[in-house]
N, C-alpha and C positions, 0 to 999 in steps of 0.2 A: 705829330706826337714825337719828343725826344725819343722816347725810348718803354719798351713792353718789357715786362719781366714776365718770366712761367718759370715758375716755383711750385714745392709743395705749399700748400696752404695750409698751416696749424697752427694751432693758441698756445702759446707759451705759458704752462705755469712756473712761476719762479720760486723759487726755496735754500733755502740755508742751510746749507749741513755742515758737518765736521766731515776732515778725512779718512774718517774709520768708518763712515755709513759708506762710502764708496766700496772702502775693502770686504763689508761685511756682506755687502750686496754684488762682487764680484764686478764694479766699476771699475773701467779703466779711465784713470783721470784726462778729462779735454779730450776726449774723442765722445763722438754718439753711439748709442748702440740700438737698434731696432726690435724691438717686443710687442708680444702678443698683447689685446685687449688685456687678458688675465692675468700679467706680468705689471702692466702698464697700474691695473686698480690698486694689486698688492701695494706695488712702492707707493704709489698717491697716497694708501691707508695709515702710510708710518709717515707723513709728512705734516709740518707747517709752512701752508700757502702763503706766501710776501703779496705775488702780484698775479692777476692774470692780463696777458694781452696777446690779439693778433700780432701773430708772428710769420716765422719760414725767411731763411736767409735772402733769398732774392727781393719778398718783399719787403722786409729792414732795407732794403738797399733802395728799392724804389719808393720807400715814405720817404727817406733820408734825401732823394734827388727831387720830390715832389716839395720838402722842405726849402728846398734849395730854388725853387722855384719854376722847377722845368715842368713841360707836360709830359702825363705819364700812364702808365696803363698795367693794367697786372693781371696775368689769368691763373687761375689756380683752383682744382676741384676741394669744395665743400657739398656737406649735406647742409638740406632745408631744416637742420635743428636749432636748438639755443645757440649752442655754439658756434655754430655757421651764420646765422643771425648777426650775430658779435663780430663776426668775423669782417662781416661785410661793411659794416657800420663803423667800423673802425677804419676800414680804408678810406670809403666814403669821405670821413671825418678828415683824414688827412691828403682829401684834392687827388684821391688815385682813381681810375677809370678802369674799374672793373667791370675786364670781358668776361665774365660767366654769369648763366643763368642756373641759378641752384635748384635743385628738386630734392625728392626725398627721397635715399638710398638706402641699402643695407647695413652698408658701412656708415659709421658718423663721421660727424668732422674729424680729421687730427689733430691729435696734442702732444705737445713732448715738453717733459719737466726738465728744468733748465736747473741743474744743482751748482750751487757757487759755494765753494768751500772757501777759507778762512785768506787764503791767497789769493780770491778774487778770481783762480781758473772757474772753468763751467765746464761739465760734464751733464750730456745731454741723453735722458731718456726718450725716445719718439715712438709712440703708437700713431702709424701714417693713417690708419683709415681709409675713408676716400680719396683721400690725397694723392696715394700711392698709387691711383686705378685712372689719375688721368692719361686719355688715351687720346689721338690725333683728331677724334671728334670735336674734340674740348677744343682746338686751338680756331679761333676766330683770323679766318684767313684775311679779311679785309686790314686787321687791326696789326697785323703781320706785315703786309706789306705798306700801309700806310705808317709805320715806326719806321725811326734812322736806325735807331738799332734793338737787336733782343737782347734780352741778358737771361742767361740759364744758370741752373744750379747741379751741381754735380750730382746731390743730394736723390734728383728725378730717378736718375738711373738703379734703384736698389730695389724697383719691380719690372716686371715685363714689360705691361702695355705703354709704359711712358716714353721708353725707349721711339717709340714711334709714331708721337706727342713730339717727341724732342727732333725727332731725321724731318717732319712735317715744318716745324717753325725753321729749322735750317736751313733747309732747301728753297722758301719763302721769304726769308729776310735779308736785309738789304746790308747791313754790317752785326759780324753774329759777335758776343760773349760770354764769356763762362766764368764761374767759378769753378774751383777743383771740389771745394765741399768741407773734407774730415781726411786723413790720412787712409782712414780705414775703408771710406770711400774709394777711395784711390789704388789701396789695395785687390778691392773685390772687383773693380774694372780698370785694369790697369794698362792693358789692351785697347781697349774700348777707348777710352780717354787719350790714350797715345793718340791713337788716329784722328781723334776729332782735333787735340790742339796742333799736329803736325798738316792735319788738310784742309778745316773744316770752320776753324776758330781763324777773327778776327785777331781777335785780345784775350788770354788769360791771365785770369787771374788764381795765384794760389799762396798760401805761407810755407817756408822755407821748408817744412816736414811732409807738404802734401809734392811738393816736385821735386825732393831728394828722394821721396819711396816713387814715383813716376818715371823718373831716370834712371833709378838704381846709383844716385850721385854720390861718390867720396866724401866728396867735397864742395864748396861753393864756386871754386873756378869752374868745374865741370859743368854745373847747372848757368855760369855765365855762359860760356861756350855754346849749350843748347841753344839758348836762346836767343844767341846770333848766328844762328846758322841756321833759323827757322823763320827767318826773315816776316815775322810777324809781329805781335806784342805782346810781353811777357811781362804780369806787373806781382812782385814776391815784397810778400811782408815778412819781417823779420824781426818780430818785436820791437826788445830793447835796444836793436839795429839800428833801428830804422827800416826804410823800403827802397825797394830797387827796380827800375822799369827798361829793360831787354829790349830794343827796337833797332832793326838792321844790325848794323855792327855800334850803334852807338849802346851807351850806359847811363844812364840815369840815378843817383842816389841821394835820397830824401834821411836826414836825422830824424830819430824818436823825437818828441818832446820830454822834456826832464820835469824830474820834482809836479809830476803828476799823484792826486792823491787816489791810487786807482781801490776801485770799490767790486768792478764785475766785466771782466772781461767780453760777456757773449758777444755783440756786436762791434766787438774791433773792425774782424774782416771787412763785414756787410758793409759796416759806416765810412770802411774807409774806401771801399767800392764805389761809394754813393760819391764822395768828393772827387774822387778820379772820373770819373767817368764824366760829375760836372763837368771837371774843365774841358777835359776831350770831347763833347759834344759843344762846348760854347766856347772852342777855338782857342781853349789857353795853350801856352807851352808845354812840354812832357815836364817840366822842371815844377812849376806851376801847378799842376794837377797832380803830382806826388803831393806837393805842399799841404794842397785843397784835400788829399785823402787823409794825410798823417791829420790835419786841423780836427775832421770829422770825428777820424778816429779814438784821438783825444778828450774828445769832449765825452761824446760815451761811455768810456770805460771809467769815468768817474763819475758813476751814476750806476744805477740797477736796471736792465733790463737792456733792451736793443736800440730801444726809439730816443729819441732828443727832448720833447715834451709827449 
């Protein structure tokens, strides 16, 4: 198998709003924010549903590399409900090799409503559920060390027991990566995350707001500097930049595409995880596999939702 992803696992409802539901509900635009069950029904109760789909950043990134034709595998806690049903079936449906066995829990599945205002950002509600409670039992050790590589999500880390969910698949795997997640992610463990992409991490990946709050960066020279002095891989999205990939002392820089008609940003990152990460498992150049993420990326964000079909 290319590569295992362990993510939270939740459904994404998609919805439309104007910039003043975010203010009036105390959103902060393009960041997530985490709520209770009874927080999570309120906002559902003032909404119009567009879409519902299996979601969770790391697996948008492994449909997107299973699209792409590699083998691939996903673990992520659901309950035995409708929505967990959905859940599974959906990966299913797109050639993913999903390691869990679902039962029926306290908690339900997770969902987090995915709000796209008029600019096409997305601002993310998420009730984790049992998502939030996968714990080192849940990680399938064979499927661990039988993967070239894991890819995690920052996102794990905002409960306890996943924390050691995540030290289990690291310590197990054979080439580890990350995403950073959400800035505010990044905030609440900023510690924590140091350590992991300084000792721990193959390849990170973050956009240019989640490793200037990670460094404390002025600037963008500084954050090049990091990450050639942490002789690792460091791959930064930067929107209408383009992207930038940190290896040794070398640099790497990928152009945005232009005259894009973008419609919804949520799966930029993921998508464009999934094309990097192609190349770098099927031996493309670092030049090449920027290319393969910004293409991903592209294609996405002018479309609704995370996925490609």
């Amino acid at each position: 198998m290319k590569i295992l992803g362990i993510g939270n696992a939740i459904v994404d409802v998609i919805c439309k709003v104007e910039d003043q539901y975010l203010i009036d509900n105390e959103l902060t635009k393009s960041t997530m924010k985490l709520v209770d069950e009874d927080e999570f029904k309120k906002l559902l109760s003032t909404l119009k549903i567009e879409e519902t789909v299996s979601g969770g950043s790391v697996a948008n990134s492994v449909v997107g590399l299973s699209q792409l034709g590699n083998d691939v595998g996903f673990i992520g806690k659901i309950n035995a409900d409708g929505l967990g049903q959905k859940y599974e079936e959906g990966l299913i449906k797109e050639k993913v090799r999903y390691f869990y066995k679902k039962k029926e829990e306290i908690s339900p599945t997770g969902t987090c409503l995915i709000l796209i205002t008029p600019d096409a950002e997305r601002t993310m509600v998420t009730f984790l559920g049992i998502a939030g409670k996968i714990s080192e039992k849940d990680i399938d050790k064979k499927a661990v060390k039988e993967s070239e590589m894991i890819f995690l999500e920052g996102y794990l880390w905002d409960e306890g027991e996943p924390k050691s969910a995540f030290d289990k698949a690291l310590s197990l795997g054979n080439k580890t990566a990350m995403s950073l997640s959400d800035r505010f992610c990044v905030d609440r463990h900023k510690q924590d995350f140091l350590e992991l992409v300084k000792h721990r991490l193959d390849i990170t990946f973050a956009n240019e707001q989640e490793i200037t709050s990670l460094i404390d960066a002025k600037n963008f020279d500084e954050i090049i500097k990091f990450g050639k002095q942490l002789k690792k891989m460091v791959i930064i999205t930067r929107g209408a930049k383009g992207s930038v990939c940190i290896t040794d002392n070398d640099v790497f820089e990928c152009e945005a595409k232009k005259n894009l008609k973008i419609t919804d940003l949520t799966g930029a990152g993921d998508l464009f995880a999934s094309g990097f990460l192609h190349g770098y498992l099927n031996n493309f150049s670092t030049q090449e596999s920027l290319k393969k993420g910004t293409e991903m990326s592209s294609k996405v964000i002018q479309k609704v939702g995370a996925r490609l079909n």
